[in-house]
ZADO-1210 file (C-alpha; in nm, 4 decimals, padded with zeros to 6 digits):
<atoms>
<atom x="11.5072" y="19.6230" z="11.7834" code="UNK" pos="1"/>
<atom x="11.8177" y="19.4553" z="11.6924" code="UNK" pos="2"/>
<atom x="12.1388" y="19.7152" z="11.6830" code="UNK" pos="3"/>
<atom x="12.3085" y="19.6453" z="11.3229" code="UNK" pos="4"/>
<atom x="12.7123" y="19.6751" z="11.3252" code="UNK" pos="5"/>
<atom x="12.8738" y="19.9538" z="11.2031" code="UNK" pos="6"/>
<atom x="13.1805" y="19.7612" z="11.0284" code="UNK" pos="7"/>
<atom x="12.9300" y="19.5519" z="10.8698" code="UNK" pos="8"/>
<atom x="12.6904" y="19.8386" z="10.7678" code="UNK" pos="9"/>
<atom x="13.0309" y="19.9877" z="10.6222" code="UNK" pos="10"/>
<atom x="13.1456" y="19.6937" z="10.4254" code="UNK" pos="11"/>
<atom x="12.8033" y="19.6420" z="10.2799" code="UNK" pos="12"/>
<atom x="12.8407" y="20.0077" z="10.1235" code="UNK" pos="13"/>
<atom x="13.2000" y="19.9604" z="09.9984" code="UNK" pos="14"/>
<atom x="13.0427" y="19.5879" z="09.8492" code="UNK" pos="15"/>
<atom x="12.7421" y="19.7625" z="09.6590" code="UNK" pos="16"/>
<atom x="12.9040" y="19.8461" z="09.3458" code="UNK" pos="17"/>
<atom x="12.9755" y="19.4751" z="09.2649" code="UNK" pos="18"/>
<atom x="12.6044" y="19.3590" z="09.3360" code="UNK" pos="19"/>
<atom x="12.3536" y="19.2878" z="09.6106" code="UNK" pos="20"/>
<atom x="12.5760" y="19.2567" z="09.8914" code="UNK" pos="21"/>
<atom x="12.4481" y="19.1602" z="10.2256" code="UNK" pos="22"/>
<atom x="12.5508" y="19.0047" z="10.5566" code="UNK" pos="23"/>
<atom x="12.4198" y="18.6937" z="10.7915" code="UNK" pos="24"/>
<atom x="12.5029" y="18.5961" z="11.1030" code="UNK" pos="25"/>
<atom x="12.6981" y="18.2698" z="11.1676" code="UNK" pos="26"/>
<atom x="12.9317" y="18.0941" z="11.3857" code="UNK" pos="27"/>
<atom x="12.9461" y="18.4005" z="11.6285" code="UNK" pos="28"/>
<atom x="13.0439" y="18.6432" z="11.2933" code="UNK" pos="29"/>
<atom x="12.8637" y="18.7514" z="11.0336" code="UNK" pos="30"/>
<atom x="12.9416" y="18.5976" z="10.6449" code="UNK" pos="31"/>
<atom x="12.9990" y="18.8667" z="10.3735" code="UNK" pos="32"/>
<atom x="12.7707" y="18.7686" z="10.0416" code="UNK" pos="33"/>
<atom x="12.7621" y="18.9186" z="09.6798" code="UNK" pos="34"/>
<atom x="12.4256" y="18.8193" z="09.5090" code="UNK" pos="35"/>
<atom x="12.4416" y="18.4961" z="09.7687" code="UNK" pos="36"/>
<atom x="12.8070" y="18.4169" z="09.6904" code="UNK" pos="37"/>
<atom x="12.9634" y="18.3800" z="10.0786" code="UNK" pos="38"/>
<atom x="13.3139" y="18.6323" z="09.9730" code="UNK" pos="39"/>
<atom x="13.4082" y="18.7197" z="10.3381" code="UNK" pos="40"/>
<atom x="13.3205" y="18.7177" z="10.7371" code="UNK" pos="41"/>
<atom x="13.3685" y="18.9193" z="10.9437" code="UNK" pos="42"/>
<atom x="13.4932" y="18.8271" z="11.2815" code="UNK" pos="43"/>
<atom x="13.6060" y="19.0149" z="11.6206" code="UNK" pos="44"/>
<atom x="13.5887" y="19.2822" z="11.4357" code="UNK" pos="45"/>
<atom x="13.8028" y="19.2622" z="11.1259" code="UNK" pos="46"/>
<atom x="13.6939" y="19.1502" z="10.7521" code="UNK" pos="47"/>
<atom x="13.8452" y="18.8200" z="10.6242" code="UNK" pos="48"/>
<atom x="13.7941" y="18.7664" z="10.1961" code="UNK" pos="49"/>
<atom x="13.8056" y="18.4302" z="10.0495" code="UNK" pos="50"/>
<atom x="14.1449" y="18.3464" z="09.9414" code="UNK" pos="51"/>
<atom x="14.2593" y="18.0594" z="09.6778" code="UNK" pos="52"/>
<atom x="14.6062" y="17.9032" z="09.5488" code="UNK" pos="53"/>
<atom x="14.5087" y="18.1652" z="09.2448" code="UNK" pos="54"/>
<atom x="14.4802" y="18.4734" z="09.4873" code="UNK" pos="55"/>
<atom x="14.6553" y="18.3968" z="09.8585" code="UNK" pos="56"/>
<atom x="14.9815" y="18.5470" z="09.7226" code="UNK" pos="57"/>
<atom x="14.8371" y="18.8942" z="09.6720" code="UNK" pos="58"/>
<atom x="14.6649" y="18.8877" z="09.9900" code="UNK" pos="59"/>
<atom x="15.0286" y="18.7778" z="10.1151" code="UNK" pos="60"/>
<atom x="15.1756" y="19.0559" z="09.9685" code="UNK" pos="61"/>
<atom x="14.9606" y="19.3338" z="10.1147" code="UNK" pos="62"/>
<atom x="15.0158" y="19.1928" z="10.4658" code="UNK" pos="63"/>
<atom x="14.7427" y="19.0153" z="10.5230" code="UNK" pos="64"/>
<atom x="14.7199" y="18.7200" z="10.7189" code="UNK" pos="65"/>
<atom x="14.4588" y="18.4031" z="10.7451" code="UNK" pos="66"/>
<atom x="14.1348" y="18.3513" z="10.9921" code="UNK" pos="67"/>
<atom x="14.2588" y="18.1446" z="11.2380" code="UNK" pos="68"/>
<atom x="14.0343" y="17.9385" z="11.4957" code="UNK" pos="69"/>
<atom x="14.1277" y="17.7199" z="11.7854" code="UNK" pos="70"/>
<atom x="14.0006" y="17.3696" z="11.7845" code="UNK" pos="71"/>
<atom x="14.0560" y="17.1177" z="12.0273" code="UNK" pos="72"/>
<atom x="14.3265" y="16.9690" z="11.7757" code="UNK" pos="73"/>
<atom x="14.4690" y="17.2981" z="11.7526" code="UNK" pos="74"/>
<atom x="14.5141" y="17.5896" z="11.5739" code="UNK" pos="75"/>
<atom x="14.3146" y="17.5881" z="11.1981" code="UNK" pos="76"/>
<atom x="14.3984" y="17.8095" z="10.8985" code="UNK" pos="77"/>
<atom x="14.0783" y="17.8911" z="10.6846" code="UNK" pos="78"/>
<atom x="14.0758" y="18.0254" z="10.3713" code="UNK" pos="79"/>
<atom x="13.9638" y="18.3622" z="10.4933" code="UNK" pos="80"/>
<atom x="14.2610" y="18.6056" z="10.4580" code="UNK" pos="81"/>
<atom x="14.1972" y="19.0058" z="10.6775" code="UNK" pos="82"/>
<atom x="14.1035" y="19.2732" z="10.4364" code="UNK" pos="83"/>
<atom x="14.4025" y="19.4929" z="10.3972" code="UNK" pos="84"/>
<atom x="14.3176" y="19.8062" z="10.5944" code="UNK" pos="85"/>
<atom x="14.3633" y="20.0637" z="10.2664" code="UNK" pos="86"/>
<atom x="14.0674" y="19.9077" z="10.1730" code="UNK" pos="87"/>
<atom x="13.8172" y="20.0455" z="10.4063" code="UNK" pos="88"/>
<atom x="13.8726" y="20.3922" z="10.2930" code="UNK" pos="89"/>
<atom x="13.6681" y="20.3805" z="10.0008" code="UNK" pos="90"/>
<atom x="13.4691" y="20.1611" z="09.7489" code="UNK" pos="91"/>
<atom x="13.6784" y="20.1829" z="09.4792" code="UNK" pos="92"/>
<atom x="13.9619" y="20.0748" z="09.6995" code="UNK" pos="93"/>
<atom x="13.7483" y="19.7759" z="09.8316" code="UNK" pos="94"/>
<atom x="13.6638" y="19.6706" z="09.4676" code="UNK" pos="95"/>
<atom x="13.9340" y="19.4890" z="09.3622" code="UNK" pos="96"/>
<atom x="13.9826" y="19.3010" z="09.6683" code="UNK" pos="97"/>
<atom x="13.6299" y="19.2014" z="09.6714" code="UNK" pos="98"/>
<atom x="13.6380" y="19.0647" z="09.3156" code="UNK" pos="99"/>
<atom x="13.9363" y="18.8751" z="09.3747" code="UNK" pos="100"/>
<atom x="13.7465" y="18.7130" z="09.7125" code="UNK" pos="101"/>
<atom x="13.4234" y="18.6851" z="09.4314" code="UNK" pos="102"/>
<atom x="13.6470" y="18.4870" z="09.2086" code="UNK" pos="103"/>
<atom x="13.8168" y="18.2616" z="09.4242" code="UNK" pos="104"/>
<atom x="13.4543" y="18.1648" z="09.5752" code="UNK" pos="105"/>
<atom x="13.3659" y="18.1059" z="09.2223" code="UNK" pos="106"/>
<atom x="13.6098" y="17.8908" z="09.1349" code="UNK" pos="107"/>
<atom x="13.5794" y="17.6984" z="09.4253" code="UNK" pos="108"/>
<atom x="13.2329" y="17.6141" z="09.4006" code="UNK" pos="109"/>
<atom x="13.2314" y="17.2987" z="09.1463" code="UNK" pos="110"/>
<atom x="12.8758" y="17.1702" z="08.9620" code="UNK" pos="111"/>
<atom x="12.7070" y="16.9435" z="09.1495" code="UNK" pos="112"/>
<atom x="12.5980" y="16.5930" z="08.9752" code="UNK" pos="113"/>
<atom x="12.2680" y="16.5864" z="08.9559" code="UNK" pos="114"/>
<atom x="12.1155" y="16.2669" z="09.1266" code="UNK" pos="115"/>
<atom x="11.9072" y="16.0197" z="08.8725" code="UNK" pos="116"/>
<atom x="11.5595" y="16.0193" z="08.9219" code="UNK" pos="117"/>
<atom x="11.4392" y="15.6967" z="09.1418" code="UNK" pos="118"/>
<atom x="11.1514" y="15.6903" z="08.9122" code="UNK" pos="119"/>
<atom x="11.2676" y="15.3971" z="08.7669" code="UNK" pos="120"/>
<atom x="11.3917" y="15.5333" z="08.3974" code="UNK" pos="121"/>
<atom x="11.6391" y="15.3805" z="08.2432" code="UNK" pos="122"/>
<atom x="11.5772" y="15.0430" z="08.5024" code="UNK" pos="123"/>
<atom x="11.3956" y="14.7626" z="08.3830" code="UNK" pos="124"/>
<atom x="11.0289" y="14.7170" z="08.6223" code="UNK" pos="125"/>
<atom x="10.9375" y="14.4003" z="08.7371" code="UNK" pos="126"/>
<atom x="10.6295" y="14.3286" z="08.6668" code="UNK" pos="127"/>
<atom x="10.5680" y="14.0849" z="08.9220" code="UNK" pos="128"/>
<atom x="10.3161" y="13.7472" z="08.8648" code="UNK" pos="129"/>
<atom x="10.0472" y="14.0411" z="08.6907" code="UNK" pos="130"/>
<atom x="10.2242" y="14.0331" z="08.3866" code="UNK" pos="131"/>
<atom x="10.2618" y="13.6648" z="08.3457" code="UNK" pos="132"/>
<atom x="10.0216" y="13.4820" z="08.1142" code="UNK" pos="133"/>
</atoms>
């Protein structure tokens, strides 16, 4: 039987009122997910929400600061950004946080073109020497 973490178990209550929230493991974390939409991770033990040009500066002003992994060419900046701390007292305090993480995720996902079907519409077939007369 698999212990389940209490920060996580936490966060997933203070995510409820916005959806189905859940959590997955990854990368030696967990991601943070509103009805499958990756909003957060969660990482030694802090909560990182998706940040965007639109939404950084808020997250700046509170005091929070960006996820931050070493690579071998250094330090990286993601565009995680740590939960300010107010916000784990209670849901509604986690809610508008969370919807700004929601958004930016939102906006940064962009439609996919869909790939043409190989089945040969809209291509002329040869017809080899069996349609020659």
């Amino acid at each position: 039987m698999r212990l389940r973490d209490p920060l996580i178990e936490h966060l997933l209550e203070l995510l409820a009122p916005l959806g189905r929230a859940s959590a997955r493991a990854m990368f030696g974390g967990s991601g943070l997910y509103l009805d499958a939409v990756i909003i957060g991770i969660v990482a030694d033990g802090r909560c990182y929400l998706k940040v965007d040009a639109e939404s950084r500066s808020r997250f700046a002003a509170a005091g929070s600061s960006p996820f931050v992994y070493h690579s071998r060419s250094g330090a990286v900046a993601m565009s995680y950004w740590s939960l300010p701390e107010a916000a784990l007292d209670a849901a509604d305090a986690m809610v508008p946080w969370a919807r700004l993480a929601l958004a930016a995720a939102l906006r940064q996902r962009s439609p996919r073109p869909r790939k043409r079907s190989q089945s040969g519409k809209g291509k002329p077939r040869s017809l080899g020497t069996a349609g020659k007369a």
